[in-house]
C-alpha positions as CSV (number, residue, x, y, z in Angstrom):
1,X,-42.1,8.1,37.2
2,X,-42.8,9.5,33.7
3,X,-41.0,7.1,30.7
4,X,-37.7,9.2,29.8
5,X,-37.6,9.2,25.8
6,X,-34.7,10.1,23.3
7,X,-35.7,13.0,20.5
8,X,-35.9,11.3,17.2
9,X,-32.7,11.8,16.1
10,X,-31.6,9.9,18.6
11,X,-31.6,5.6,19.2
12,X,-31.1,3.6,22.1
13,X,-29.5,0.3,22.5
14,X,-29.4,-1.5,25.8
15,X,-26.9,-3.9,26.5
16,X,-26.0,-6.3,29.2
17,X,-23.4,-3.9,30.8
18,X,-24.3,-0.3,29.3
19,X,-27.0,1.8,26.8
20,X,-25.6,2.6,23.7
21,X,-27.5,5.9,22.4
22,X,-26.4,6.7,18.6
23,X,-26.7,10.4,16.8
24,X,-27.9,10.8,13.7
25,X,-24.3,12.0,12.7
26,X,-23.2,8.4,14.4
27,X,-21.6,9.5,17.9
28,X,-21.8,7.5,20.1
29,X,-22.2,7.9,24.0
30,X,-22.2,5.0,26.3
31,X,-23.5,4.6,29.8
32,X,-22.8,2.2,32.4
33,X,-26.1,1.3,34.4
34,X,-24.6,2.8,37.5
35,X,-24.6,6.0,36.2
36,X,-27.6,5.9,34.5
37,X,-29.9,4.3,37.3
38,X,-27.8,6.5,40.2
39,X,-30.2,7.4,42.8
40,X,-29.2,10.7,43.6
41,X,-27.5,11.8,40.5
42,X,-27.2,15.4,41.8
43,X,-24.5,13.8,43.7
44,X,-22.8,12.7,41.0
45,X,-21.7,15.9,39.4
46,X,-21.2,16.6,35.7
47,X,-17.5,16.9,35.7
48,X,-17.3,13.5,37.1
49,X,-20.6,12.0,34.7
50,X,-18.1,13.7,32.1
51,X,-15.0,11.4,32.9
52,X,-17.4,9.0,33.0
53,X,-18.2,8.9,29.6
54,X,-14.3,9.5,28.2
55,X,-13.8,6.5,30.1
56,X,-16.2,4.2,28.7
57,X,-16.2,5.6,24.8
58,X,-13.0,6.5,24.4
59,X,-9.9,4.3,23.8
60,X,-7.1,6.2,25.4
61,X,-4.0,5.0,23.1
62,X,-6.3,6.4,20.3
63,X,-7.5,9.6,21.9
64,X,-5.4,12.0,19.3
65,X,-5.5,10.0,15.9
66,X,-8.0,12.0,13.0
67,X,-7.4,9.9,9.9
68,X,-8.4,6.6,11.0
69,X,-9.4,5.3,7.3
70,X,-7.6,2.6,5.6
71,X,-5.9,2.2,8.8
72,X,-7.6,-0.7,10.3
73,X,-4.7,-3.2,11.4
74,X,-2.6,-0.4,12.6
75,X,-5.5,1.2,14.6
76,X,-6.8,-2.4,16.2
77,X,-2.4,-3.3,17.0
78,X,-2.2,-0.4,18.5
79,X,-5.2,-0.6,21.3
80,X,-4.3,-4.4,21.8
81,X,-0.6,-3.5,22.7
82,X,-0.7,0.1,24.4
83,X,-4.5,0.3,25.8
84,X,-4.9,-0.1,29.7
85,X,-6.9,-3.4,30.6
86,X,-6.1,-4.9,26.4
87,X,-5.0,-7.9,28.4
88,X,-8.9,-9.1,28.3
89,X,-9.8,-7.8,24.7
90,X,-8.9,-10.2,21.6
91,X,-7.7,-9.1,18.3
92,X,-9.8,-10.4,15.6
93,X,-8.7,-10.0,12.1
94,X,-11.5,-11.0,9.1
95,X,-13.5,-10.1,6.0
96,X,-16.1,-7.3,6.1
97,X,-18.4,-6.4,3.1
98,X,-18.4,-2.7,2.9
99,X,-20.7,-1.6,0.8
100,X,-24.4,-2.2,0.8
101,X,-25.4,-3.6,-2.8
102,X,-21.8,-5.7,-3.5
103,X,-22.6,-8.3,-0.6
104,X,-20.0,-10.5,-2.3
105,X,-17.0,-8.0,-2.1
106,X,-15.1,-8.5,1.0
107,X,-12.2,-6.8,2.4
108,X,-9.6,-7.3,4.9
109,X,-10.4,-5.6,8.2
110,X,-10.1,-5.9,11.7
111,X,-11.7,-4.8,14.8
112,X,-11.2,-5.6,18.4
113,X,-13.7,-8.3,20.9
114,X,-14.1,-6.4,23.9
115,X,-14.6,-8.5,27.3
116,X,-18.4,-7.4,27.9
117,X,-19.8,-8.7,24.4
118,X,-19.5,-5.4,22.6
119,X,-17.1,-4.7,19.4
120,X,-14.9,-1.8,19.0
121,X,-14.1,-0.5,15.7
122,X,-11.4,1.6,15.9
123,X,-11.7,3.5,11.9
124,X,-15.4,4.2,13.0
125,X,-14.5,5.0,16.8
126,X,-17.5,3.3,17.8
127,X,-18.8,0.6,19.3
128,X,-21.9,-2.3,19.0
129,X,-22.9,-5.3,19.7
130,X,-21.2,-8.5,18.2
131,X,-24.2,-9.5,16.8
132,X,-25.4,-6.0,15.5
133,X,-21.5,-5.4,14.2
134,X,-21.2,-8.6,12.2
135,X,-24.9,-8.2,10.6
136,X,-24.3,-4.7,9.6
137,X,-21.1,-5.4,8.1
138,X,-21.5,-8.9,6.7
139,X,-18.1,-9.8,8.8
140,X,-16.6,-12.7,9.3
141,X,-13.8,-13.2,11.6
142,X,-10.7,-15.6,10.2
143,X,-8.2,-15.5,13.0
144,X,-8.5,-13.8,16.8
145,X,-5.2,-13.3,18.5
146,X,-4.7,-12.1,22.6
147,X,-2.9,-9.6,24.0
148,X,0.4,-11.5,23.9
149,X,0.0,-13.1,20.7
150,X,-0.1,-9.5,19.0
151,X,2.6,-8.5,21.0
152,X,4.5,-11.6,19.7
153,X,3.3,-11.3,16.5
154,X,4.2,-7.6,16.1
155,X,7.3,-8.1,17.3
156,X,8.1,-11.0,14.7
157,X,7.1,-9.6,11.6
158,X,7.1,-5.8,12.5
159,X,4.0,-5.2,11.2
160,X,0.7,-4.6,12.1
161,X,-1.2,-7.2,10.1
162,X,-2.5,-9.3,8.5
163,X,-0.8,-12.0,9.3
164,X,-0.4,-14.9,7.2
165,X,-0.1,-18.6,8.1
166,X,4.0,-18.4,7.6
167,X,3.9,-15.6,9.8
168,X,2.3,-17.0,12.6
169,X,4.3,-20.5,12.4
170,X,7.6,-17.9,12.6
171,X,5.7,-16.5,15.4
172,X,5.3,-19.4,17.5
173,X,8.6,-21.3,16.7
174,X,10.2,-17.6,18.0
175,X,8.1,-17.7,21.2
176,X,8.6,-22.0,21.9
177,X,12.3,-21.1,21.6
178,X,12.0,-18.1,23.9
179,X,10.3,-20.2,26.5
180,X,12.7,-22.8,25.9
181,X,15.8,-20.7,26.3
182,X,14.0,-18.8,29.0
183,X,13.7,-22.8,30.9
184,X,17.7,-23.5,30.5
């Protein structure tokens, strides 16, 4: 069999549970191995390769927001608390240097840990690996929260983040005196 290869606008990133391929305009598609190494993929059908794809690029609680700048904590809350399967993703609020030539000008940002090693940015609706998303950025992750520590958290301060270090105390006395409560 022949080696498949991409045009050059395109570039390929395998993974340990997918390929990422990248546009030159920065969409993203990502397949699964099964789909890509199916042995009869006539079978597969391209309505179903379609929902496929939706599935494994696109985050479903973020499937109608357009303006996605400057909207970082609100973006990242909002797949951790309404996005099926968030339960296994963590929350990871940090510093990220955006621009190129000011390596030491860093600014708050945050970005979700998926479960398979990959990194989903939701103001760039795309996703890398950890090691290629923290080089490219220059990031570096201060505090990573689970599922029902943003829920918590949310539900404390009413916001979306960031969170400081009175916050979370309030946070967990709230949620020790919940359990409590919840024990009597």
């Amino acid at each position: 069999m022949p080696q498949r290869r991409f045009p050059p606008p395109w570039s390929v990133e395998k993974q340990s549970a997918c390929f990422t391929v990248r546009t030159t305009h920065r969409k993203t598609v990502r397949l699964s191995a099964t789909v890509i190494n199916a042995p009869h993929r006539s079978k597969i059908g391209s309505t179903k390769l379609r929902k496929h794809r939706q599935r494994t690029v696109d985050m479903k609680s973020l499937a109608k927001i357009r303006k996605r700048k400057h909207r970082c904590y609100e973006l990242a809350a909002t797949v951790m608390l309404f996005e099926p399967g968030a339960d296994r993703f963590t929350l990871v609020h940090g510093r990220i240097s955006p621009v190129q030539d000011r390596p030491g000008w860093r600014i708050g940002h945050a970005w979700i840990e998926l479960n398979n090693g990959c990194i989903y940015d939701a103001v760039e609706d795309s996703y890398e690996s950890a090691e290629r998303y923290m080089a490219r950025k220059r990031a570096i992750a201060e505090q990573r929260y689970s599922h029902l520590e943003v829920i918590n958290m949310t539900n404390v301060t009413r916001n979306y983040g960031p969170w400081f270090d009175e916050e979370r105390a309030a946070a967990t006395a709230g949620a020790a005196a919940k359990a409590a409560s919840a024990w009597s």
